[in-house]
C-alpha positions as CSV (number, residue, x, y, z in Angstrom):
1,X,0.0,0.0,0.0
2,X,2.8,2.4,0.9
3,X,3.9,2.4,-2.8
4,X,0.3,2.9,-3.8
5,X,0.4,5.9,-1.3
6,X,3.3,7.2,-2.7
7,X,2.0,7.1,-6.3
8,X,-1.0,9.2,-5.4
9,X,1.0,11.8,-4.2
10,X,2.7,12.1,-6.7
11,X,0.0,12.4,-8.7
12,X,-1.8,15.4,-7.1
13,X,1.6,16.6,-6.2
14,X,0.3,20.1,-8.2
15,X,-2.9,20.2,-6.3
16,X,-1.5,19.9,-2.7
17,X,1.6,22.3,-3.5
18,X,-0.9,24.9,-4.8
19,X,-3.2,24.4,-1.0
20,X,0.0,24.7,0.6
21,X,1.4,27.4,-1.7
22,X,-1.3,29.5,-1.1
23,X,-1.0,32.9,-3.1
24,X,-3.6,35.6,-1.4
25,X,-4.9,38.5,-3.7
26,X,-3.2,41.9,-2.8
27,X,-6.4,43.3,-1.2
28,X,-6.6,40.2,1.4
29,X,-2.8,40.8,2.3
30,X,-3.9,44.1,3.1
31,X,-6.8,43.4,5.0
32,X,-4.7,40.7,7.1
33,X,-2.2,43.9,7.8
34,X,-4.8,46.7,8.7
35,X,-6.2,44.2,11.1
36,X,-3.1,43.7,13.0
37,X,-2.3,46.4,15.9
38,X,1.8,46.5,16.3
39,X,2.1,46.7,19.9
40,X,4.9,45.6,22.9
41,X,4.1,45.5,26.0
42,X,5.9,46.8,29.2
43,X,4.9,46.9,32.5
44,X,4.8,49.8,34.7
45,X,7.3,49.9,37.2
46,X,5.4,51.8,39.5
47,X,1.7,49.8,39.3
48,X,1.9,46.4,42.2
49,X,3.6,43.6,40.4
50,X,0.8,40.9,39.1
51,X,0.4,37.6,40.6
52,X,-0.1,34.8,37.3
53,X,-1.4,31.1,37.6
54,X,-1.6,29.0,34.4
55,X,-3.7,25.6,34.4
56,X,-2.8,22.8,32.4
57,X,-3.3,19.0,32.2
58,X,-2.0,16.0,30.2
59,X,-2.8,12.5,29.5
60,X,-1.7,9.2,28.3
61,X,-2.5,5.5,28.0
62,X,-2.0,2.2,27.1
63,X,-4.7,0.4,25.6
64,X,-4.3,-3.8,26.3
65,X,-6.5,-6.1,25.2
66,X,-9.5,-5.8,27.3
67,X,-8.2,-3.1,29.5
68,X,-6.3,0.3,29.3
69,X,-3.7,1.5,31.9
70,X,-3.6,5.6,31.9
71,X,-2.2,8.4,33.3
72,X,-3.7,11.5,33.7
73,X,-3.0,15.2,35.9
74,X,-3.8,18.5,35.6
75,X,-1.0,21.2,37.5
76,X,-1.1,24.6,38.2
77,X,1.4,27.2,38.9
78,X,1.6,30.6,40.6
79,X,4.5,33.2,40.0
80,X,4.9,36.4,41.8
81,X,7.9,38.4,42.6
82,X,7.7,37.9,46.5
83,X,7.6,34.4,46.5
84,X,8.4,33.3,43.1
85,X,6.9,29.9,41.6
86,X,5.1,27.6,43.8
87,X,3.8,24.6,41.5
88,X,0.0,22.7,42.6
89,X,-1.8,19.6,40.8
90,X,-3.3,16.6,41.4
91,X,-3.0,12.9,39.5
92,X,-5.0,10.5,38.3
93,X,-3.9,6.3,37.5
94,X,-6.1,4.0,36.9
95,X,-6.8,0.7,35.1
96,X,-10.2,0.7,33.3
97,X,-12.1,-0.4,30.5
98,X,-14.7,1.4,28.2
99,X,-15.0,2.4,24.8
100,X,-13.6,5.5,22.9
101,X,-10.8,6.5,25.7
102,X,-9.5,9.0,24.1
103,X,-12.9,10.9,24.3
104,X,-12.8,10.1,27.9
105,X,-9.7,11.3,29.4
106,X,-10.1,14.3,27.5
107,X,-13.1,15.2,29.3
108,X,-11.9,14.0,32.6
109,X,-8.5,16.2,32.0
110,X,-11.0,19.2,31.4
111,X,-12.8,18.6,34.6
112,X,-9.4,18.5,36.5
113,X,-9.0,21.7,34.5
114,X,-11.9,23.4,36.1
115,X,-12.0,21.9,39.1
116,X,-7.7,23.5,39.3
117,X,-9.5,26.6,38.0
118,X,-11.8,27.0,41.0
119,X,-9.2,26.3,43.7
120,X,-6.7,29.2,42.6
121,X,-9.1,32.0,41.7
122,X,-8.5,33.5,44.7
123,X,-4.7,32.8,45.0
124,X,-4.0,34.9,41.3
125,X,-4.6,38.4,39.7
126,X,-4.6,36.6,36.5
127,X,-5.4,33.1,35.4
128,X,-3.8,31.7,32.0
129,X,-6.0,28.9,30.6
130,X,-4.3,26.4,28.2
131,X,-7.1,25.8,24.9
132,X,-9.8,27.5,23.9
133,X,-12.8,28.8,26.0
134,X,-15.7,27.8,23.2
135,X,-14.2,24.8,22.2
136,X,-14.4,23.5,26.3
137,X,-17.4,24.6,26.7
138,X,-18.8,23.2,23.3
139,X,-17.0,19.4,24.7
140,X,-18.1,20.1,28.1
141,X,-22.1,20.9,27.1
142,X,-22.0,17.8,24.6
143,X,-21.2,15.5,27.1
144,X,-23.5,16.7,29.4
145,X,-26.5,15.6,27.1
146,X,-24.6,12.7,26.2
147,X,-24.8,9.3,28.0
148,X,-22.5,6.0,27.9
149,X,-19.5,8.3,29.2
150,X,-18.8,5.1,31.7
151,X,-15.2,6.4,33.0
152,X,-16.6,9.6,33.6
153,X,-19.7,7.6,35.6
154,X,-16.5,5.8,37.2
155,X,-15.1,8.6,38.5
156,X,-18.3,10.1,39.6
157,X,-18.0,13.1,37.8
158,X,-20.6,15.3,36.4
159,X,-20.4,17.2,32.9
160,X,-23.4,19.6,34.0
161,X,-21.7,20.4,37.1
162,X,-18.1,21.0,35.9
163,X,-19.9,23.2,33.2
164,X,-21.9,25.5,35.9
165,X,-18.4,25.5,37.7
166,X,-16.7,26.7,34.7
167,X,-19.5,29.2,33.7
168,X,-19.5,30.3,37.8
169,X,-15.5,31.0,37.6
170,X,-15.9,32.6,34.5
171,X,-18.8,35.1,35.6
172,X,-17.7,36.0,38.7
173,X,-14.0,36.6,37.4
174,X,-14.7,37.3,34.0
175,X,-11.4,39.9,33.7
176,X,-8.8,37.5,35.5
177,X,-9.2,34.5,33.2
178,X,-7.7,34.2,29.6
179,X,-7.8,31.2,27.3
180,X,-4.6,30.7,25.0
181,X,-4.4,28.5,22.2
182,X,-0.3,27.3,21.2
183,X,-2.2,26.5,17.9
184,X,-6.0,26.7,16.2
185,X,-7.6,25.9,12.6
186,X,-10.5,28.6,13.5
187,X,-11.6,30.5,10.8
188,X,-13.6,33.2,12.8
189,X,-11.7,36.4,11.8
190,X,-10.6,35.9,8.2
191,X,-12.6,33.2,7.0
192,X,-9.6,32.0,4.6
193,X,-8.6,28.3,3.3
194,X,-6.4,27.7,6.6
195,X,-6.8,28.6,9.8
196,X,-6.4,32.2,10.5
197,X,-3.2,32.0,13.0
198,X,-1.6,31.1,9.7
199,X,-2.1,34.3,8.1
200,X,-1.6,36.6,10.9
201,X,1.8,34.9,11.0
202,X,2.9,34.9,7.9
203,X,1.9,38.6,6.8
204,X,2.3,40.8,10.0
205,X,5.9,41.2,9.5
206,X,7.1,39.8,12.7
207,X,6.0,42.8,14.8
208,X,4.7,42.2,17.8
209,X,1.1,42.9,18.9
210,X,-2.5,41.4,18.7
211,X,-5.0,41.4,15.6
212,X,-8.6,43.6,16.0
213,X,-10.4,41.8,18.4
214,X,-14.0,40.9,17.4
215,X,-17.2,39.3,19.4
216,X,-17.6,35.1,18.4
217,X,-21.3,36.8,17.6
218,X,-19.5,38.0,14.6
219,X,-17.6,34.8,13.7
220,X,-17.1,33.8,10.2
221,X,-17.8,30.4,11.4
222,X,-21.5,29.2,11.9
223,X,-20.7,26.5,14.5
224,X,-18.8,29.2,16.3
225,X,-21.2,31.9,16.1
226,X,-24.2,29.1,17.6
227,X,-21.5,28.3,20.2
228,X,-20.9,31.5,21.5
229,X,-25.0,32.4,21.5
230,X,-25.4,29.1,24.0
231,X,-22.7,29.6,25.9
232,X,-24.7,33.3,26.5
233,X,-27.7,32.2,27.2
234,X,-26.3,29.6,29.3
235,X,-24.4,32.2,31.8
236,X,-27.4,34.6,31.8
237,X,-29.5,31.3,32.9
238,X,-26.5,29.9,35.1
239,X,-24.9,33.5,36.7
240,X,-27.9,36.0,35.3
241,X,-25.2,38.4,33.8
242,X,-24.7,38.8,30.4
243,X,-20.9,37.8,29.2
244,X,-19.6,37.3,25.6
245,X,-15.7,35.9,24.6
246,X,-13.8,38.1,22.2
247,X,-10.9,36.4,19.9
248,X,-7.6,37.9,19.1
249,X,-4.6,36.8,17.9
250,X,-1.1,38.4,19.8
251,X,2.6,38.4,19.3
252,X,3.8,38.8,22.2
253,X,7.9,38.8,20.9
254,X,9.3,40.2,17.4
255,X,9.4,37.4,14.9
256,X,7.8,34.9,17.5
257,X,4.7,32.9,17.5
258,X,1.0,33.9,17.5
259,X,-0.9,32.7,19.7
260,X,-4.8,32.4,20.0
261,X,-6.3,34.4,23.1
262,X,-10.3,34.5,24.1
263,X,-11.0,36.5,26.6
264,X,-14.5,36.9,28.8
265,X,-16.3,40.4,28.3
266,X,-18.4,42.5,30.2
267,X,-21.2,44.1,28.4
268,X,-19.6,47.7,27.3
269,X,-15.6,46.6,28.1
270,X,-13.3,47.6,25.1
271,X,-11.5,44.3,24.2
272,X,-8.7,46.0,23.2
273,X,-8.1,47.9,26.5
274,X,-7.9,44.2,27.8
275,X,-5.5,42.8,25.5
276,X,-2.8,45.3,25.8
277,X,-3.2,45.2,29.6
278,X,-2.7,41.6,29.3
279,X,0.2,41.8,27.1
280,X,1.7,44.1,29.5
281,X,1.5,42.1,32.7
282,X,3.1,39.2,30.9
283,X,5.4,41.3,29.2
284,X,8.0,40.7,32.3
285,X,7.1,36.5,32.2
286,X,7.6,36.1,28.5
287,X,10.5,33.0,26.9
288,X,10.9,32.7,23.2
289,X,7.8,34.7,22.9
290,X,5.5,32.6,25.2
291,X,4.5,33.1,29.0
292,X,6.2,31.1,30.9
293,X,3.5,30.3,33.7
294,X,2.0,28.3,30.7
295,X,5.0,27.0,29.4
296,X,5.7,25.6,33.1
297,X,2.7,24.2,33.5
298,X,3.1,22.3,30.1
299,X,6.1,21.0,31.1
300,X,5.1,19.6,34.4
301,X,1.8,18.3,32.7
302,X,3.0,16.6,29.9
303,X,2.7,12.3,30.2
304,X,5.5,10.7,28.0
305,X,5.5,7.4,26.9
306,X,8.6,6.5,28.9
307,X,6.4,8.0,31.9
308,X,3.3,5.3,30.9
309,X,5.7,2.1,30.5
310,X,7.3,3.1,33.6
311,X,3.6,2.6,35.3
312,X,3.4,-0.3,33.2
313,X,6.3,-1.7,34.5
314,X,5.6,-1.5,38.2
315,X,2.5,-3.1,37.7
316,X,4.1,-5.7,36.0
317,X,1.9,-5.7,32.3
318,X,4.4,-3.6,30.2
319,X,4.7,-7.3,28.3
320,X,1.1,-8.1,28.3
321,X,-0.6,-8.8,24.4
322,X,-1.7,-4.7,23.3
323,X,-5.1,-4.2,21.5
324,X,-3.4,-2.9,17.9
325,X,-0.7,-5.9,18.3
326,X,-0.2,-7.3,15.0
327,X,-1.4,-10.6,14.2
């Protein structure tokens, strides 16, 4: 088959280098550049330094025949200037069996998310969230009118209620929490062929600062803009104020990434006030262009497979017969 494969390639060679290739009209270059707002931030020396958490989890399994050994935590970390970087988190092994796992420990890593979320809200001035706000809350209200999630039954937890404790966190914090994405194939600003975090990084010169934010009301995306309308209703219903998520995209370095942020809004805040008072308290907590709370949290959340066969071995199954074995 792999020589099959490799004909077909070849064969729309022309068709996938032209996708990739992608040649924009002059007038779209110039709408990706009038929508991006150069800007570096810099704290002010004389304002009280910020305290910043970031929350982030990781996962990863081996799937047996009949059974599947994981590992799962979520970890948090806090940096100030007084007493510098105090790391939090919690962990989760277990051996279990039930269909699509994947699906599952996805869920169950977001619920360690929120529940993380909820312990530290008091303990930061801001919160950095790893993903996307919409996309959570899309997964989390899916599941809730969902059944057959049977780890999630196992683990007695509760998709409505992790999604009211999100939405509660949210409201009654709305200006401390921000959601970045490292990477994103949303459409919502430009609406192009790829996602728009391509564009903005390939045709904003390198400078640093953070496209025109705009409302997910406004999203070039259907799905998105439906999203963004339930999530609404669901906090007006859930917290009985009215809160919308803006989406911009921000260099935080010169020639760095772009990252994706959503932020939480109050009816009448200027989302572009926010952003460049975000991009100034992390201005001091920035490596290669990223903060580093998140960074560290990745690190310390990440589950390699070395770290999953090591389990394995303990428990004495790293040997045992593995569900896509060979025949």
């Amino acid at each position: 088959m792999l020589a099959q494969v490799l004909d077909v390639a070849v064969s729309v060679f022309g068709s996938l280098r032209s996708k990739i290739d992608e040649v924009l009209a002059v007038d779209n270059i110039t709408k990706i550049k009038d929508l991006w707002i150069p800007y570096k931030g810099s704290r002010n020396p004389y304002l009280k330094p910020y305290t910043i958490a970031a929350i982030d989890s990781g996962f990863n399994y081996n799937e047996y025949r009949g059974y599947v050994l994981y590992v799962l935590n979520a970890v948090s970390v806090i940096i100030n200037d007084f007493m510098g970087e105090k790391i939090d988190g919690s962990v989760d092994i277990d051996v279990v069996s039930c269909n699509n796992i994947e699906n599952e420990l996805s869920l169950l890593s977001i619920s360690m998310e929120v529940k993380t979320l909820t312990k530290i809200l008091h303990a930061a001035d801001i919160i950095l969230m790893d993903g996307s706000l919409i996309a959570i809350f899309s997964k989390l209200r899916r599941a809730s009118l969902e059944d057959n999630h049977e780890l999630l039954e196992f683990k007695g937890v509760n998709t409505s209620q992790i999604l009211k404790e999100l939405i509660y966190s949210i409201s009654i914090y709305p200006r401390k929490i921000i959601f970045i994405s490292k990477n994103s194939n949303a459409k919502d600003v430009l609406g192009f062929v790829k996602g728009d975090i391509y564009y903005f990084e390939r045709y904003t010169d390198g400078l640093p600062g953070h496209s025109k934010p705009i409302h997910l009301t406004h999203s070039r995306h259907l799905g998105i803009q439906t999203a963004n309308r339930v999530f609404r209703r669901m906090v007006r219903d859930v917290a009985g104020i009215d809160i919308s998520i803006a989406v911009s995209y921000v260099r935080f370095e010169p020639f760095s990434r772009i990252y994706r942020l959503e932020i939480p809004l109050e009816p009448g805040e200027d989302a572009d006030t926010r952003i460049k008072h975000f991009m100034d308290v992390v201005s001091d907590f920035t490596v290669a262009g990223y903060p580093y709370p998140l960074m560290r949290a990745d690190q310390m959340a990440r589950v390699g497979l070395e770290d999953i066969n090591r389990i394995a071995g303990i428990l004495g199954i790293l040997r045992d017969p593995r569900a896509r074995e060979p025949l």
